[in-house]
C-alpha positions, -999 to +999 in steps of 0.1 A: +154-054-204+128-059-227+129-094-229+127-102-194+100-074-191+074-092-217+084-130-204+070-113-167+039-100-183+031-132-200+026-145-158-008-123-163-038-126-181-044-096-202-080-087-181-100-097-156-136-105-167-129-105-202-121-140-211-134-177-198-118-191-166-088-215-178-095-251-161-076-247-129-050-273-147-044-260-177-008-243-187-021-207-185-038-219-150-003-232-140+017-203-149-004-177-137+001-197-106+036-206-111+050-169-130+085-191-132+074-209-156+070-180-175+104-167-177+122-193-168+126-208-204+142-178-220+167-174-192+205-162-202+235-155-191+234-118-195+203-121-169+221-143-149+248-115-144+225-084-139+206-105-116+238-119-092+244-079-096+212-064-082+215-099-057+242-088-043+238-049-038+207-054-022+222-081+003+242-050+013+214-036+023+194-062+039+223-072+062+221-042+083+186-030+078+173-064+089+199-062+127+182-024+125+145-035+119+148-061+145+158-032+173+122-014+160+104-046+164+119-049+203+132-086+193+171-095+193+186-087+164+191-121+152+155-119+139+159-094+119+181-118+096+154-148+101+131-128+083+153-115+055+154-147+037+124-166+031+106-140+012+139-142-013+129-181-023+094-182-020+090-146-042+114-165-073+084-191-074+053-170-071+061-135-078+052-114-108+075-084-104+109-087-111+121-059-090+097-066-056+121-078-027+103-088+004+121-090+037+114-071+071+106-034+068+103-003+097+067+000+094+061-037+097+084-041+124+068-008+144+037-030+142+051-061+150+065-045+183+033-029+192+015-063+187+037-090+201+051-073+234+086-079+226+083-119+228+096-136+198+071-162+205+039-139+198+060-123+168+071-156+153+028-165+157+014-133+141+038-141+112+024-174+109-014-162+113-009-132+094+003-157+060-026-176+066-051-149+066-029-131+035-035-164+020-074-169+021-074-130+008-058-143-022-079-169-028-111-154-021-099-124-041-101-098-012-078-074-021-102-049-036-108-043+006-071-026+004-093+001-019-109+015+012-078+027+029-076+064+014-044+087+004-048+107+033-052+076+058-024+061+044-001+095+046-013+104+080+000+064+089+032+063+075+044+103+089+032+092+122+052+059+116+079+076+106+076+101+142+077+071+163+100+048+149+125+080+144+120+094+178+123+059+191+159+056+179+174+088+194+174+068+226+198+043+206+218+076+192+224+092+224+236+059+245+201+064+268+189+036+287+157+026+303+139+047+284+100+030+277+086+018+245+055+037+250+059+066+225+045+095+250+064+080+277+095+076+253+095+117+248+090+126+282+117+101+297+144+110+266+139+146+274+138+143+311+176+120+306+192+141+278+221+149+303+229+114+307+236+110+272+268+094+261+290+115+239+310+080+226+274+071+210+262+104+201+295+114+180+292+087+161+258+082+157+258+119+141+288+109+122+273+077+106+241+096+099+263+123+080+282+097+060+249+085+048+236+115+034+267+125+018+267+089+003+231+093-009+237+126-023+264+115-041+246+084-055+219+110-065+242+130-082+265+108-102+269+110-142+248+082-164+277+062-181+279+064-215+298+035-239+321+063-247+334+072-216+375+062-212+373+024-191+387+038-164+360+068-160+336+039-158+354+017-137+352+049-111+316+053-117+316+019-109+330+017-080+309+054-067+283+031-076+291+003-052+304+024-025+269+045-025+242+013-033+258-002-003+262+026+022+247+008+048+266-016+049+295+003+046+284+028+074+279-004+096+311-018+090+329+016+100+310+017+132+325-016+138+360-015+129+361+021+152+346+003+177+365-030+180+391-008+177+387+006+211+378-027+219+410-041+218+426-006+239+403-015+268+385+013+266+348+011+251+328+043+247+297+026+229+271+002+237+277-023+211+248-049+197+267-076+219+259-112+212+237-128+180+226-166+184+250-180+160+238-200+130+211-205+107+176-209+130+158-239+130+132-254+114+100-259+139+063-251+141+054-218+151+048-217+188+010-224+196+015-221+234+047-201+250+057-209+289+063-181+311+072-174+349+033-172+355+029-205+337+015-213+302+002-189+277-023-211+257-029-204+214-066-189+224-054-169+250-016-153+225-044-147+198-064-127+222-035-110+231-027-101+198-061-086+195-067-063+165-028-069+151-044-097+132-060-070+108-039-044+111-008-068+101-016-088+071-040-055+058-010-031+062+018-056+048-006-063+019-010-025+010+029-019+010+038-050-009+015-041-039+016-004-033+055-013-042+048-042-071+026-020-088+047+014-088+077-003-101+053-025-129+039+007-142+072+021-143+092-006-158+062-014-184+049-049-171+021-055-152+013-079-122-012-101-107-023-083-071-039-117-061-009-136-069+010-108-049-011-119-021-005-156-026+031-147-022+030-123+006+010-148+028+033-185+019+061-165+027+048-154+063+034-190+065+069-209+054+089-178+073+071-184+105+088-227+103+121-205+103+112-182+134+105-153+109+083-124+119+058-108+093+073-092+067+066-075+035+078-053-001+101-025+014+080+007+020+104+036+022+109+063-003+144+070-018+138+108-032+174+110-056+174+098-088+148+111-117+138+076-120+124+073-089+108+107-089+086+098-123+071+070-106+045+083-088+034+101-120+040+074-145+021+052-122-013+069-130-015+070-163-021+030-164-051+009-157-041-007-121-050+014-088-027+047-093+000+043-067+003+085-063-017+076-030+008+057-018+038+085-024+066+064-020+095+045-036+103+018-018+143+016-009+158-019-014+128-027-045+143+002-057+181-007-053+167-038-069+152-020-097+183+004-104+207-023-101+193-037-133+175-065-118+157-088-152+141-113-128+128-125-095+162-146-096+179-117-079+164-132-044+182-159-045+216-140-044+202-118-018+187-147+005+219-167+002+237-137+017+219-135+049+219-170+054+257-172+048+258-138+071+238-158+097+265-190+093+295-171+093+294-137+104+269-132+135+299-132+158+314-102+138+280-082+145+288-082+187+310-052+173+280-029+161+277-001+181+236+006+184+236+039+177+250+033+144+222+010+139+198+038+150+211+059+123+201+035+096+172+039+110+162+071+113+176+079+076+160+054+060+125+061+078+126+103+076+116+105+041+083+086+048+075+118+063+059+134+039+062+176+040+042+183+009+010+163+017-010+188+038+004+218+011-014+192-019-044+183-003-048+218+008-053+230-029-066+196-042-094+189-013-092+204+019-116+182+033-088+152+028-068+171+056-099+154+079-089+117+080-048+126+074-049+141+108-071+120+123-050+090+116-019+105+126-030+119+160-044+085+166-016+061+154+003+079+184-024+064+208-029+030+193-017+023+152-052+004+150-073+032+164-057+054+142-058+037+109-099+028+119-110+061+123-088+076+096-106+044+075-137+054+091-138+095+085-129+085+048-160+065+041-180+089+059-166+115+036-175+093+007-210+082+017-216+123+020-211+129-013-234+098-025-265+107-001-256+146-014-247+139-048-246+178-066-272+185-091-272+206-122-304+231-123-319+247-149-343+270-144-369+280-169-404+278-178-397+240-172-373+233-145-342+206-157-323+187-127-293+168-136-278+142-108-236+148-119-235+114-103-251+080-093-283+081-076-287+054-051-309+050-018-293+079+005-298+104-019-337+101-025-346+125+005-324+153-010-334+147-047-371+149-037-364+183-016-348+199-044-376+191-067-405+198-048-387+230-035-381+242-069-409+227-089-442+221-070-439+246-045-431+278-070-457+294-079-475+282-105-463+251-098-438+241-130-431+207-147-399+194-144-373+172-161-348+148-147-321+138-167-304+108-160-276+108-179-250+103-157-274+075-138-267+038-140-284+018-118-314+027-091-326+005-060-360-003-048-358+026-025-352+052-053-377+036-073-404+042-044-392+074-042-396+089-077-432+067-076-438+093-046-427+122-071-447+112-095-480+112-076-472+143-061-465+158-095-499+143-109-519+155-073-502+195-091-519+186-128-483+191-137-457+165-155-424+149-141-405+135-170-371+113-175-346+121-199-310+095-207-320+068-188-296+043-197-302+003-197-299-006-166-323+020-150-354+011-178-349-024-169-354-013-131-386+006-140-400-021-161-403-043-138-415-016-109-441-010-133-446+028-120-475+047-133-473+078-151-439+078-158-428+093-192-395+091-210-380+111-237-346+105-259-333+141-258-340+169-234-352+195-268-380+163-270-390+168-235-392+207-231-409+207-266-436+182-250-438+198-217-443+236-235-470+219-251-453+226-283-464+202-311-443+171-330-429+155-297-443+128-276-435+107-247-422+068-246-438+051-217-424+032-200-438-002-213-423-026-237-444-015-266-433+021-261-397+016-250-374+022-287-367-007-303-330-006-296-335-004-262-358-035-258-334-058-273-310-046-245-337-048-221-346-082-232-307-097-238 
């Protein structure tokens, strides 16, 4: 709604940079710190409805994704629900996109369950620790560090994600037991005990997975409902509409009431969730210390333990919560405020951790139906924020959110008072959940973060991208942090290549023209002084030569010493070495190196007119009194 969309873009200041900090009291200061406030006085009651709406369909969701999430996170189910909720009431305070929902995800929980060893105690810790390092992000405004981590290293992540957390339920689907964690030892151990699968779990896991895609496809495929349509046409889209949002939990529900009803024959073919700690959890301090049967595990000794999980966690939820906030701004035409987003992430893992939460995030899946959803990675470009095509994904229950024509962050209330009343009232009804329906929730809601098409892309967009995508997914089968590092690492190698080999433009002629097509900075003096000895001083006759410096806007000491080198070479030759387009910044630089014999023309015609000895152009040195006048009251501002 357009209303609801400008009262969430009022949250943000209109640019960084470009205005004076508001004292940290004023009422912009409070609202871009508070985005309620913003809102909040032009709420209605049409809001109010399409909000308990969107509330409520993605409550649906949540219920059984969270029991699911908990399996991948190898911590009891109940969990899963701890975690679901906090991010609702802390998100209607701080957040700045109405359609963000933030609750436990698969790839957070495949991390939390390759961090924490299964223990609640380490998991409900990291959530703590990992809000408190989210938090000093925010307020130390770290998140341009997100930047670093590529496309590529980000695909390779999520399909390798997606492998493991997939292959790790078919265990779950085929009634298998005792099968390790460890992903290599999981494949060799499920294949080595596929004839010991149960055919009670395996039926209906197949079955549950088909009603899901059948229900997705349909909510793909059904009609837009037009004012004109007969009331009781729309009362059937309606109710397609419900039926398909929610077909999760109406999957779930089925596996329940089939198995209870063996239940009460006697006769139980599944292995069923069993029992959920009944009501809400309560409110403590994270554990700073955990007893075992060897004795006590101190705080130093859990955060050793934890080990590089205190990076990869609050790093990797960060990336998916905005990768989410800002697709679905862009799309929706509002924008948001990434270091609020970060403020929010890390109080919710913080407040979620007093509630024995583990560390969750904005849902990171990708829902590939409707043509709303498949615009947004294009639509997401064209505007000023980081474009979210790297991140290739539309994010499930944000996207519920956003389709069930959410107006506000008020929508998480609805959904955070259904888990809690799920958790009250309805834990003893989850003993009926057979796990392998759980295990196809699972798998169909992680297989589309595999993506197919990303090698195909980079293939004809950059080959050399393939690099640090399969790095990063071999890896992340090894260890997730080894894999995302290197991927990281081969990335910024890949970058720093191109800056200490930044391509040139060559002219060749009677006078020789180089042209840098990028920056020049320190790495790239050796290769700009080999191209222009080899073409220049060592032809024969040696030649003068022009560099043009359009495209340059800022130099270091180090390239300063090196074109001081040049220039003495080029003077030892009795020929000339002369600049051409040096911007601001770079005259500045030279002024105060104070290089001798260094001559500057405004337009390369000037310089080959000088050089050819032609008459009617001469050089600007590079002193104040030669520089134009223009550029010395930029020089001198």
């Amino acid at each position: 709604m357009p209303s609801s969309v400008k009262a969430l873009g009022q949250a943000r200041p209109s640019g960084a940079g470009m205005a004076p900090q508001a004292c940290c009291c004023s009422p912009a200061a409070v609202q871009r710190r508070l985005p309620i406030l913003a809102w909040l006085p032009d709420y209605s009651m049409q809001w109010l409805k399409m909000d308990f709406i969107a509330g409520l369909s993605v409550g649906l969701t949540v219920i059984p994704q969270a029991l699911a999430y908990a399996e991948v996170a190898g911590l009891p189910p109940q969990y899963g629900l701890y975690s679901a909720f906090m991010g609702c009431f802390v998100y209607f305070f701080l957040g700045t996109s109405k359609d963000v929902t933030l609750g436990p995800t698969a790839i957070m929980s495949l991390l939390v369950s390759c961090y924490t060893f299964h223990e609640p105690a380490y998991a409900v810790l990291l959530a703590f620790l990992s809000g408190c390092i989210q938090l000093a992000m925010g307020f130390l405004r770290l998140g341009f560090l997100l930047d670093f981590i590529s496309c590529p290293v980000i695909k390779g992540f999520t399909s390798a994600a997606a492998v493991t957390i997939g292959f790790g339920q078919i265990k779950s689907l085929l009634g298998l037991q005792n099968i390790p964690r460890q992903f290599f030892l999981q494949v060799y151990h499920t294949f080595r005990n596929i004839g010991e699968t149960r055919v009670g779990d395996a039926v209906l896991g197949l079955v549950c997975m088909v009603l899901l895609l059948v229900l997705k496809l349909m909510r793909d495929h059904v009609p837009p409902v037009h004012p004109e349509m007969p009331p009781g046409v729309r009362l059937s889209h309606g109710l397609v509409w419900t039926a398909t949002t929610a077909r999760n939990a109406l999957v779930v529900s089925f596996a329940a009431l089939v198995a209870y009803s063996f239940e009460v024959t006697g006769y139980q073919p599944f292995i069923l969730t069993g029992e959920i700690a009944e009501g809400l959890p309560p409110v403590r301090t994270p554990p700073f210390s955990v007893t075992t049967a060897n004795g006590t595990v101190s705080f130093t000794e859990m955060v050793q333990d934890m080990g590089a999980g205190l990076a990869v966690v609050p790093l990797m939820g960060l990336l998916e919560s905005i990768a989410v906030a800002k697709s679905f701004a862009s799309q929706n035409n509002y924008r948001i405020d990434a270091n609020q987003e970060l403020l929010a992430i890390g109080l919710t893992n913080m407040l979620g951790s007093l509630v024995s939460s583990y560390p969750v995030t904005g849902s990171f899946g990708r829902q590939n139906g409707s043509e709303k959803e498949a615009k947004l990675t294009s639509d997401s470009t064209t505007q000023g924020d980081p474009p979210c095509w790297k991140f290739g994904v539309s994010p499930f229950r944000t996207a519920v959110n956003a389709q069930s024509g959410v107006c506000t962050p008020a929508g998480g209330l609805v959904t955070g008072v259904l888990v809690l009343l799920s958790l009250d009232y309805l834990t003893s009804l989850f003993y009926y959940i057979p796990k392998s329906a759980l295990a196809a929730v699972i798998i169909m809601a992680v297989a589309p973060l595999f993506d197919t098409k990303i090698i195909g892309t980079l293939w004809r967009v950059k080959r050399l991208d393939l690099l640090p995508l399969c790095v990063t997914f071999l890896l992340c089968f090894w260890e997730v942090q080894y894999g995302i590092l290197a991927g990281t690492l081969v990335s910024v190698l890949i970058l720093l290549h191109s800056v200490a080999r930044p391509k040139m433009q060559v002219s060749e002629g009677p006078v020789l023209v180089l042209q840098p097509v990028s920056g020049l900075h320190f790495p790239a003096v050796e290769a700009l002084r080999e191209a222009i000895l080899s073409r220049a001083l060592e032809a024969s006759p040696p030649r003068c030569a022009v560099l043009e410096c359009t495209h340059i806007c800022s130099i270091d000491y180090t390239v300063v010493l090196g074109l001081g080198e040049l220039l003495e070479d080029f003077h030892k030759q009795g020929v000339t070495l002369a600049f051409v387009g040096l911007q601001v910044p770079v005259l500045r630089v030279l002024l105060s190196a104070d290089l001798k014999g260094v001559q500057y023309f405004s337009t390369l015609e000037e310089a080959e007119k000088y050089l050819k000895q032609e008459p009617g152009s001469q050089p600007y040195n590079i002193s104040e009194d030669s520089v134009p006048e223009h550029k010395v009251a930029l020089l001198k501002a």
